[in-house]
C-alpha positions in Angstrom: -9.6 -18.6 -15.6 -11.5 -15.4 -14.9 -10.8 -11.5 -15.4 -7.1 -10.8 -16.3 -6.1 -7.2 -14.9 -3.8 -6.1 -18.0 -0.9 -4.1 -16.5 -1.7 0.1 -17.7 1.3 2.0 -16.7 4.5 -0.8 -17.5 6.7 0.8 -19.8 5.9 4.3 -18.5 5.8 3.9 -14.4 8.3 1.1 -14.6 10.2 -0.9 -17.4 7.6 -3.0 -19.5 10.7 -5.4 -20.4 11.0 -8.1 -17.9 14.3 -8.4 -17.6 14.9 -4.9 -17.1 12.1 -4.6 -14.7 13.7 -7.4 -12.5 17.0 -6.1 -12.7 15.9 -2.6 -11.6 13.6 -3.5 -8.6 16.8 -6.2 -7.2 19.0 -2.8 -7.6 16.4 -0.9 -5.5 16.6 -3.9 -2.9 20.1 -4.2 -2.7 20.2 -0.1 -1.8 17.2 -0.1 0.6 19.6 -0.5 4.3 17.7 -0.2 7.4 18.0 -2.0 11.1 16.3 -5.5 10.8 12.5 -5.3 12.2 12.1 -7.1 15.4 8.9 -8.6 14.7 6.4 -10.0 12.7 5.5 -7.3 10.4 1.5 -6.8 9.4 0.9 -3.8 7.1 3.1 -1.3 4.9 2.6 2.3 3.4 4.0 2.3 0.4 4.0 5.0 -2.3 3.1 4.7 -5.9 4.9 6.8 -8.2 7.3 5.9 -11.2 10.3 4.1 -10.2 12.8 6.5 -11.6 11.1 8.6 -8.3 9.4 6.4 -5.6 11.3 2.5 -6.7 13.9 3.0 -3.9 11.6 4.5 -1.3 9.3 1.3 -2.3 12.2 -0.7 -1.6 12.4 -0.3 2.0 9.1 -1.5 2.8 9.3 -4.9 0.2 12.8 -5.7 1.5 11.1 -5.5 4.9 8.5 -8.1 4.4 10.9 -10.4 2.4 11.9 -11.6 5.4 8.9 -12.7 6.2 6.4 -15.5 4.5 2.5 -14.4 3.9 -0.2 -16.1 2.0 -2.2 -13.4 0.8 -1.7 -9.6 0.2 -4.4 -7.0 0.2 -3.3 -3.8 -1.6 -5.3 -1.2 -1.0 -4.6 1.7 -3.2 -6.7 5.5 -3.7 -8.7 6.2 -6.5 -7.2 9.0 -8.7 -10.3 9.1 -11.0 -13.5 9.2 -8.8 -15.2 9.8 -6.0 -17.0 7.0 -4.1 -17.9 6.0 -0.7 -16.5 2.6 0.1 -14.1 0.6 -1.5 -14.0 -1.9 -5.2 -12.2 -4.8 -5.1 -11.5 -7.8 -7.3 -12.9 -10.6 -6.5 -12.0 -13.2 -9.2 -9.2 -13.2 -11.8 -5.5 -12.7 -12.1 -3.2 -9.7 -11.4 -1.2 -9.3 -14.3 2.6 -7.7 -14.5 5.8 -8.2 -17.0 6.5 -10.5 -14.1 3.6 -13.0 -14.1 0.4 -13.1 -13.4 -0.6 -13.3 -9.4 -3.7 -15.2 -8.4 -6.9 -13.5 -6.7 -7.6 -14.9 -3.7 -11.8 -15.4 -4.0 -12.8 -16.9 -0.8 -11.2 -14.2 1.1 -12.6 -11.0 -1.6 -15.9 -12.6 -1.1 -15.7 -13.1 2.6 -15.0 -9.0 2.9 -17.8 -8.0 0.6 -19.9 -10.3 2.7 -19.1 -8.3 5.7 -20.1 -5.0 4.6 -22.0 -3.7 1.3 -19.4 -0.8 1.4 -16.9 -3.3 -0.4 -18.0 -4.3 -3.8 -16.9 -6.2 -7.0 -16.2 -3.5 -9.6 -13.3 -4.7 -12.3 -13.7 -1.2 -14.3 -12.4 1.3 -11.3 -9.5 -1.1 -11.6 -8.8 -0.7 -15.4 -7.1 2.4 -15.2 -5.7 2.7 -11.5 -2.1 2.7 -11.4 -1.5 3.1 -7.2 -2.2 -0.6 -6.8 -0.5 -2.0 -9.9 3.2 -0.4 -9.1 3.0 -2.4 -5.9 2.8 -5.6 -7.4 6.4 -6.0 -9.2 7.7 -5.5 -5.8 5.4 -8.1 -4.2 6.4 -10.5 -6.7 10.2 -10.4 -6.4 9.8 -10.2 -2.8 7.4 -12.8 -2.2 6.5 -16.3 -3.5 3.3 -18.1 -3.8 1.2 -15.5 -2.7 -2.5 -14.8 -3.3 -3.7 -11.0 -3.9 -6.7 -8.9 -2.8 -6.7 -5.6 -5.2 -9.1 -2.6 -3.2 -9.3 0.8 -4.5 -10.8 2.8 -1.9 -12.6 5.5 -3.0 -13.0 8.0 0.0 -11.3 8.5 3.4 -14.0 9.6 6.1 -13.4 8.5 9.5 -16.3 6.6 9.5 -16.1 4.6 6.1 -12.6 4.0 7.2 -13.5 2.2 10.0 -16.0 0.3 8.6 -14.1 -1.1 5.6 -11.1 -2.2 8.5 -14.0 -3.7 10.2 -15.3 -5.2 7.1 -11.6 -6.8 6.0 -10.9 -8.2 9.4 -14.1 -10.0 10.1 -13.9 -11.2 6.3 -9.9 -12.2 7.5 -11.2 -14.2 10.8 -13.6 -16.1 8.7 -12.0 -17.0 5.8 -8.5 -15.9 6.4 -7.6 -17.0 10.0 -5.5 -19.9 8.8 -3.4 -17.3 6.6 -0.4 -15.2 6.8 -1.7 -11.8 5.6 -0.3 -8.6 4.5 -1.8 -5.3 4.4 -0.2 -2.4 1.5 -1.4 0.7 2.1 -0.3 3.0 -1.2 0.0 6.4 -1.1 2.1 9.1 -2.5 1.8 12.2 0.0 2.3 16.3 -0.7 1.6 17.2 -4.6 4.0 19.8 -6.5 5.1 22.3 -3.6 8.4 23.5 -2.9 11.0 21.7 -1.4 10.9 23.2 1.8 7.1 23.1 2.0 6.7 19.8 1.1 8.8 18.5 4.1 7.1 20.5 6.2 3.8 19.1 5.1 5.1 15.5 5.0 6.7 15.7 8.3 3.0 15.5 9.7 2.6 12.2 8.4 5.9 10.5 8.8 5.6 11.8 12.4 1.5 9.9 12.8 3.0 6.8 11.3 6.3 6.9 13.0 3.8 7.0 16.5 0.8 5.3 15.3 -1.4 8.2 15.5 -4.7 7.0 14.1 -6.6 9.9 15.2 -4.0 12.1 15.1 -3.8 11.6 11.7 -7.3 11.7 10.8 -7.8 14.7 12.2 -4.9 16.3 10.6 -6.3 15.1 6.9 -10.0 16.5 7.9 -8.6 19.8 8.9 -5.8 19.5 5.8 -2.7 21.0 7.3 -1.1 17.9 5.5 -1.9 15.6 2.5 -1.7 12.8 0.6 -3.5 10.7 -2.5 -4.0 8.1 -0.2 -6.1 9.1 2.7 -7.8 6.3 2.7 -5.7 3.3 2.2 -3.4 5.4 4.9 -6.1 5.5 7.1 -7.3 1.5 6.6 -4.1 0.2 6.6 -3.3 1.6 9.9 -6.7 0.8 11.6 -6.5 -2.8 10.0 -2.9 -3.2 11.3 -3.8 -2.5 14.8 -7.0 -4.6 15.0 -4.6 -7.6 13.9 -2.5 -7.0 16.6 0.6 -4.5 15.5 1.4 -2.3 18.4 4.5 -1.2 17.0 5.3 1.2 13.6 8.4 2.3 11.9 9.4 4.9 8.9 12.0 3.4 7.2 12.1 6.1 4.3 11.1 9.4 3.3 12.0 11.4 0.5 10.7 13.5 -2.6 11.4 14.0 -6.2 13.5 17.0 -5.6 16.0 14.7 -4.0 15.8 12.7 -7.7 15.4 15.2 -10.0 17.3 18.0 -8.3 14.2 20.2 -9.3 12.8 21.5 -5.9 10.4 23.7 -7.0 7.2 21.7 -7.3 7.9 18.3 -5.7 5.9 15.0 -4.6 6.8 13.1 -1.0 7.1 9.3 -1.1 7.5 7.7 2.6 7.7 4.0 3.7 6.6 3.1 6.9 5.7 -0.6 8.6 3.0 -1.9 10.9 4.1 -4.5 12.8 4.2 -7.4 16.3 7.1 -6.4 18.2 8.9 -9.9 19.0 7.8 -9.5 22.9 4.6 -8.9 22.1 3.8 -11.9 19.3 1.5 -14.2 20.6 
């Protein structure tokens, strides 16, 4: 049966009881109200922190696609605990949750390492990396019958960027062109600031998602007049998105702890934004 990816952070990111878990993510669900998306939506942003902080932000991207159907799912999250150029993915195994276990999908991991030795199989970066695994609850109560391919990238240059979008959407034309794919971009953005600082700061990056400011956006990470964990997957998700033919974006949420906690002395921004075929423009 291959690898199993043991969930690290159930029971302190989200409920390790099943039930529970289920119950809570629904509850998010049922809060997340937003105008229906007119298209056929490609990628998400999607942020990563505990539930009791980021579940309902979460919430409005993964009701989004639930209205759609996709065969496979790449998750791209950042990695908190190295530095490395390119990005590890899984290639073989299971995904495990309280929820289930979700199915690797190998043709199309191995078809993107193909492409580009920037990709590689490395199961160990993936042990201890949360920003992918809080995604996956979501994706299973959302979604059904779905395959997943789990990247941590490790860097987010310009250039590396762009080659790993290149990398996943040749390795999607050859082995994934018959599929309905997803792309999850995780991120959290602006780290333990004050409330009024933080949206400031974030406001930079809802406003290059809400326009689809690739560049834009790049260049504001290089020069750091905003942030986020997640440069990379950020970055990837929306060069990926365009390159398989989203035109359109949207943020559906932003918010930060402070608005949780009520503590808005050092808070941390979660946004939800989608990539995504406006219905004129669907092939």
């Amino acid at each position: 049966m291959g690898m199993v990816r043991e969930p690290v952070v159930s029971g302190t990111f989200y409920p390790d009881d099943p039930k529970i878990l289920a119950d809570n993510i629904r509850g998010y669900l049922r809060n997340a109200k937003f105008e229906r998306i007119k298209g056929e939506i490609v990628g998400i942003v999607s942020p990563h922190a505990g539930y009791i902080y980021s579940g309902q932000v979460v919430a409005y991207g993964m009701k989004a696609v639930s209205m759609g159907s996709y065969d496979t799912v790449i998750v791209m999250g950042s990695s908190h605990r190295e530095y490395f150029e390119g990005a590890a993915i899984m290639d073989a195994g299971r995904y495990r949750t309280p929820l289930g276990s979700v199915d690797i999908d190998e043709e199309l991991a191995r078809a993107i390492m193909d492409e580009n030795k920037l990709v590689f199989s490395d199961a160990e970066i993936h042990g201890p990396e949360h920003s992918l695994e809080v995604q996956i609850p979501f994706l299973q109560t959302v979604l059904s019958g779905f395959k997943l391919v789990p990247m941590v990238i490790g860097s987010h240059e310009g250039d590396i960027c762009a080659s790993l979008a290149r990398a996943i959407y040749e390795g999607i034309r050859r082995e994934g062109r018959r599929r309905h794919i997803l792309l999850v971009g995780s991120t959290d953005l602006s780290h333990y600031h004050s409330y009024a600082d933080a949206m400031r700061l974030d406001k930079l990056v809802v406003d290059r998602l809400e326009t689809f400011d690739i560049q834009g956006m790049m260049e504001d990470f290089n020069n750091e007049i905003c942030e986020a964990c997640g440069k990379g997957p950020i970055i990837v998700t929306m060069m990926l998105s365009r390159l398989l033919g989203a035109g359109t974006s949207k943020v559906l949420k932003y918010t930060n702890s402070g608005d949780v906690s009520g503590d808005k002395g050092n808070v941390v921004g979660y946004m939800s934004a989608v990539f995504y075929r406006a219905e004129g423009a669907m092939a």
